[in-house]
C-alpha distance (Angstrom), angle and dihedral (degrees) to the residues before:
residue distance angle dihedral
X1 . . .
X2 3.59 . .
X3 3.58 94.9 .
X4 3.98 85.8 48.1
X5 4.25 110.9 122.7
X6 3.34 86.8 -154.1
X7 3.85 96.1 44.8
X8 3.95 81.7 54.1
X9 3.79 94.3 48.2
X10 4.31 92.2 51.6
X11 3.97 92.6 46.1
X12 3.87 87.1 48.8
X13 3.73 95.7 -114.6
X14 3.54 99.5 130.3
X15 3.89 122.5 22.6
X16 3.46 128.5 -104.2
X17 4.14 124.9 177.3
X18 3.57 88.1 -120.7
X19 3.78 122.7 -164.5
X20 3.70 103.1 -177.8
X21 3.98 141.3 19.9
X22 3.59 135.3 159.3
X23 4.10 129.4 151.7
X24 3.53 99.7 -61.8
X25 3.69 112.9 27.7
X26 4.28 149.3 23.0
X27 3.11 135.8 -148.3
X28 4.29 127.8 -166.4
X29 3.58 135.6 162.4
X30 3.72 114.1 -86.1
X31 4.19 103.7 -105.4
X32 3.68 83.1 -133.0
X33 3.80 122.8 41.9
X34 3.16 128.6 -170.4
X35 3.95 100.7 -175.0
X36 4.71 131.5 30.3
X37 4.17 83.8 -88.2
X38 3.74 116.9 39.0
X39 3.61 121.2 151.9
X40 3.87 147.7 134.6
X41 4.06 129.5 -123.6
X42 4.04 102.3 -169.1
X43 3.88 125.9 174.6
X44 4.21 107.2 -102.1
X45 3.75 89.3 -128.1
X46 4.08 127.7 62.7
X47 3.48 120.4 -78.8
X48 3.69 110.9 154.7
X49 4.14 99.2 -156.7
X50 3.70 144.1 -19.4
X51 3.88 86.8 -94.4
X52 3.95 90.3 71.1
X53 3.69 95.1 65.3
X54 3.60 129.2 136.7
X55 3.43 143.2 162.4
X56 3.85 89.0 -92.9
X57 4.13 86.3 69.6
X58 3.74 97.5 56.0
X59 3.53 102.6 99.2
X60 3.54 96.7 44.8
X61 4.61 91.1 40.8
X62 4.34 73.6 50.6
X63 3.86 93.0 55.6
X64 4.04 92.6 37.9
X65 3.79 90.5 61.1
X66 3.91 101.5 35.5
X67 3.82 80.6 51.5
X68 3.52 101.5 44.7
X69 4.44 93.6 50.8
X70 3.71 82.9 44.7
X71 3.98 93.4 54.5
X72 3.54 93.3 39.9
X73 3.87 97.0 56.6
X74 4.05 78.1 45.3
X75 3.47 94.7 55.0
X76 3.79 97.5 44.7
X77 3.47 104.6 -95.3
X78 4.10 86.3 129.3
X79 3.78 98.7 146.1
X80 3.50 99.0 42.4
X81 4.21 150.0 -44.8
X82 3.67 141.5 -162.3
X83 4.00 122.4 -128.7
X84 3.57 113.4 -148.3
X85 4.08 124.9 -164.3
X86 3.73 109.7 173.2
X87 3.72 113.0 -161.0
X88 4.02 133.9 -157.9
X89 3.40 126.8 -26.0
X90 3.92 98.1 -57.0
X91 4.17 82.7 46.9
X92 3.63 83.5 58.4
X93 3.59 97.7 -128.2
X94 3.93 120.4 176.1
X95 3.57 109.5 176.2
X96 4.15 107.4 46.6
X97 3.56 100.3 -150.1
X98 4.47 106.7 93.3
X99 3.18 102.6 -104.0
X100 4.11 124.8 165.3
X101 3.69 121.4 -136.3
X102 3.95 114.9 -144.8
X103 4.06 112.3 -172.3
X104 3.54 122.4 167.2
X105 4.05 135.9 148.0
X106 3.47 137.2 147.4
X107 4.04 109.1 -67.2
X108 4.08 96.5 -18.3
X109 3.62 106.4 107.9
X110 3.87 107.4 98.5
X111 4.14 115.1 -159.0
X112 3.78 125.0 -56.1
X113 4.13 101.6 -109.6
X114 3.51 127.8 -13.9
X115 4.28 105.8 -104.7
């Protein structure tokens, strides 16, 4: 965990233009967007992946997602957004501490998966 970017980012180690925080989770804009709202909501304390889960995590997995459609609607995603959570290896994950993408804009958002 110490290692953790995210870990870094919650203790205030390294900055993040944060536009929420409470108890339980954070949420910043993502240092590299790739659409008008890009941002991340991830729980304060270390969960590596989605995969970890348990019924232990379900208040805080409750407040992630009421936080991140509040912050979206905030942010102007008002007529829609996506919420990514890549998982693993094969889920491409980068950073492994869960964290929730939310992306939204007028018109950016190409198709789900190539068929």
């Amino acid at each position: 965990m110490g290692e953790c970017i995210f870990c870094r980012i919650v203790s205030g180690e390294i900055p993040a233009k944060k536009i929420y925080e409470d108890d339980l989770v954070l949420a910043f804009h993502d240092i590299n967007p790739v659409a008008p709202v890009h941002f991340l909501v991830i729980p304060k304390a270390h969960v590596a992946s989605m995969a970890e889960l348990n019924a232990e995590h379900e208040a805080v997995m409750g407040r992630v997602m009421t936080v991140a459609a509040r912050l979206a609607r905030e942010q102007g995603a008002t007529d829609g957004f996506r919420t990514i959570i890549n998982t693993g290896r094969v889920g491409r994950q980068e950073v492994y501490h869960l964290h929730v993408h939310v992306i939204g804009g007028p018109d950016v958002l190409p198709a789900m998966l190539k068929r």
